[in-house]
Structures are given as structure tokens and as C-alpha cells.
N, C-alpha and C positions, 0 to 999 in steps of 0.2 A: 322425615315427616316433621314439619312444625310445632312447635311447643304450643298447646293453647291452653288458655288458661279464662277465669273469670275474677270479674269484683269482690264478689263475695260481701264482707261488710265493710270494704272499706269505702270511706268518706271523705268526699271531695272537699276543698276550701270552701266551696261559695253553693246551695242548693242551686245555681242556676247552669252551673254544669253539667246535672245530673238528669238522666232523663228517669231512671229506676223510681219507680213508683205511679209511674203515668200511665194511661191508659190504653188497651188495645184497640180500634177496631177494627171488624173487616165490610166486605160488602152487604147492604142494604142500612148499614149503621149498626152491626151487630156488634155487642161488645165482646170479643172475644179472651181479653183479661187483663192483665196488668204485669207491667213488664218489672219483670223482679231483681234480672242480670242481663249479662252479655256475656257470651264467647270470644275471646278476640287473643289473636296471634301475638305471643309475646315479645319473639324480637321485634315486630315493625308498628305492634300498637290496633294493628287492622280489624275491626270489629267483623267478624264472622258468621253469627247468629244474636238475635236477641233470647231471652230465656222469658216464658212467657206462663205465669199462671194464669190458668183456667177457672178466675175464681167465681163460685155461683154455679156451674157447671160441671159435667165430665170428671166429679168427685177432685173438683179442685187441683187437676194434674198440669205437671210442666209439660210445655212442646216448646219446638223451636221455631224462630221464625228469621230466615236468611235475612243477613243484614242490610245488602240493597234492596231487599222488595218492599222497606219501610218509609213509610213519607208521614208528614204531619196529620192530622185529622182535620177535615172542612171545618166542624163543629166549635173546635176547641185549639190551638196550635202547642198546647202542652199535653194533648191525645197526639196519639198515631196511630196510623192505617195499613194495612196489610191486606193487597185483594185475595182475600182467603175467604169461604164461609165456613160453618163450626161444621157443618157434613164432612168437609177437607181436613179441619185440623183430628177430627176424630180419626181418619186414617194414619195418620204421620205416627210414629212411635214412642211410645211415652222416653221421656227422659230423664237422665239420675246424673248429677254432677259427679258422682265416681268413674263416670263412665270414660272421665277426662284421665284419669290416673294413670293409664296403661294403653299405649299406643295401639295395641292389638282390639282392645274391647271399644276404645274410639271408630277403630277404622272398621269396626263389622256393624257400630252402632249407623254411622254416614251411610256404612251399603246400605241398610235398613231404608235409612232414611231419604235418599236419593231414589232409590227403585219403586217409594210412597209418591215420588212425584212423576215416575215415567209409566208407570204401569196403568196410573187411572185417566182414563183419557180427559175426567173433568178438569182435573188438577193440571195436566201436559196442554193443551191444545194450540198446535201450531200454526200459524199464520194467521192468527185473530190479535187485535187490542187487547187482549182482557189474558194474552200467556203469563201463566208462572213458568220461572225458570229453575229447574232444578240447582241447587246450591254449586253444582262442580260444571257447571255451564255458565253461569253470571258473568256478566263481564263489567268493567268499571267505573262503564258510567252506559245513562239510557243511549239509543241511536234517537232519530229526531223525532219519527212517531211515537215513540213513547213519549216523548217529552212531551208531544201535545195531545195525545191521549191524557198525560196525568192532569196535564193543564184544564183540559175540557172536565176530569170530574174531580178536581180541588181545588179548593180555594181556603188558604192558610187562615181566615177567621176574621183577619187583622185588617181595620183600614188602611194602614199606611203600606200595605205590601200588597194592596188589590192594583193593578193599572188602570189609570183614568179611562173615562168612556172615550173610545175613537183615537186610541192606543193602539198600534198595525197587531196584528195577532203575533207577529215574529217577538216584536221584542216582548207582549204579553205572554208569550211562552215560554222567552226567556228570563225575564223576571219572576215568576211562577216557578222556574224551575231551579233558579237560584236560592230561593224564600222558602222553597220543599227542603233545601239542604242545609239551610242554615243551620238551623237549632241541632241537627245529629251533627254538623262538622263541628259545629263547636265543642258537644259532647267527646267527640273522636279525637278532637287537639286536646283535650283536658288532660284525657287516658293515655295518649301518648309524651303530654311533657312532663306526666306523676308516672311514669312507666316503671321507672327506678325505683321506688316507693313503694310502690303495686307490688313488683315481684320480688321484694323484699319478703314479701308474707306468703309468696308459692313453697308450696311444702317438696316442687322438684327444684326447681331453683335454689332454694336455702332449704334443703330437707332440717337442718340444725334448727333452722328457727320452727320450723312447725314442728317440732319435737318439743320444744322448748313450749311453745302455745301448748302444747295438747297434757304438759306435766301442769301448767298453772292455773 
């Protein structure tokens, strides 16, 4: 099983690496909360989940939100969007970063959490534009409907990353769909070239050094 791990507090060189403290939202423009961490896989650096408080609502609880279903927000391009509404995220099961500690309480947590996405037909629904994919189904990148499904309802904020008027739809899709990645790839390359540094501070990686934290 994969080592996964989070942020926690640590701090990037430059705030423009980071996306933790930006905002969530889902369908109709709801704000669903503010992204506090990340789950991501420690040998390859691979963002997993986002860690997502609920603030203002649902007594301010974490959920998760799988790391490909995130794109920027229309509104804002330092928000993100997740086609979730807060009916959906109250089903998913709350989350505790202990949960990370013990591979067993991990893997009952995911079953938890993946059978939140198969069981409700709002959250599953297949052969429509608008499917979430359960996390252990996702694959690595969208096929081309999606692409231009996300195309037709985002638009990163930014003049310089809109395509001119009478721009073929292909390439405005592609464009669009490259400008949806940016700011999280760049986040992703941060976390994986500070990787070394990051799992300095994992208390399974260096159990010694989190001993050492938790005496001073």
C-alpha cells in the first residue's frame, strides 16, 4: 500500500506555490470551504485528495475532495471548483488526519469513502457530463468530452487565458484545458521538487524526528 502523507504546516518558498488557504467551490457557485491540505503519495509526490474545511457550515468539518475532480473557479483563478453540491459532500464521511497513521484504518476509511460515491445515484451517474468519479476509478487525465464539457462551464477569470473571439472550439478547448492545469501543476511540481524536505517532518518516514517535535 502506498505511503500517503500531507503538508501539514509546512511552507513553501514563495506563497505562489501554494494553493492551501484558497477557496472551494461547487455547483451553482456554492462555497463549499477552504482548502486547508492535501493528501498525496510520498514516493512519486502525486496529489491524492484535497483536505477541505467546511467553514460556515456542517460545524466546520473536513472532507475530502479527489485531486483530479479540481479545476480553478470561473469567478476567481485563485478559487477552485469541484462539481460537488453541499447535499453530496454531507454524505462522504468526515475525516481525521490520524486516519493516515495505520494502513488498516486508512483502507476501511477509502472503503467508507468510495461506496459514498457508488451507492448514491446523484453522486455516481453514468453516461451524463456532469459524472463524479469515484477516487479508485479516476484515470489521468479527462477523455475529450470532458474536456469540453469543462470548457463550456469555466472560464479561468483571466483575460489573457480567455481565447479570442473566432478561435476553432478545438484549440479553445485546448487552451482552456491547459490554463485549468496550470496553477495545480505548478502547485504539484513544488510538492514534488521540496519532497525531501516534506518527508523530513513524516513522523513514519523519520519516526526520530517526530519524536523529537513532539519532546519540544
Amino acid at each position: 500500500m502506498a505511503h500517503l502523507g500531507t503538508l501539514r504546516d509546512y511552507e513553501f518558498a514563495t506563497e505562489a506555490a501554494d494553493i492551501r488557504g484558497s477557496r472551494l467551490y461547487g455547483k451553482d457557485n456554492e462555497k463549499l470551504g477552504t482548502i486547508e491540505d492535501v493528501i498525496f503519495d510520498h514516493p512519486t509526490g502525486e496529489i491524492r485528495y484535497v483536505v477541505v474545511v467546511a467553514d460556515g457550515w456542517m460545524d466546520n468539518r473536513r472532507f475530502l475532495v479527489p485531486g483530479n475532480s479540481i479545476s480553478p473557479a470561473a469567478e476567481n483563478r485563485d478559487d477552485f471548483y469541484a462539481p460537488l453540491t453541499k447535499e453530496q459532500v454531507k454524505r462522504l464521511p468526515d475525516y481525521d488526519e490520524k486516519l493516515l497513521q495505520r494502513d488498516e484504518d486508512w483502507a476501511e476509511y477509502e472503503s467508507k469513502y468510495n461506496l459514498a460515491w457508488e451507492v448514491s445515484p446523484v453522486m455516481h451517474i453514468k453516461g451524463t457530463d456532469r459524472v463524479l468519479i469515484p477516487p479508485h476509478e479516476m484515470e489521468e487525465s479527462m477523455d475529450s468530452s470532458d474536456v469540453a464539457s469543462s470548457a463550456d462551464r469555466q472560464d479561468t477569470g483571466t483575460a489573457e487565458l480567455r481565447s479570442p473571439v473566432g478561435t476553432p472550439a478545438s484549440q479553445a478547448s485546448a487552451k482552456t484545458s491547459s490554463a485549468v492545469r496550470e496553477r495545480w501543476q505548478n502547485f504539484e511540481d513544488a510538492l514534488r521538487n521540496n519532497r525531501e524536505e516534506i518527508l523530513a517532518r513524516c513522523g513514519v518516514c523519520y519516526p526520530k524526528a517526530e519524536r523529537e517535535r513532539e519532546v519540544a
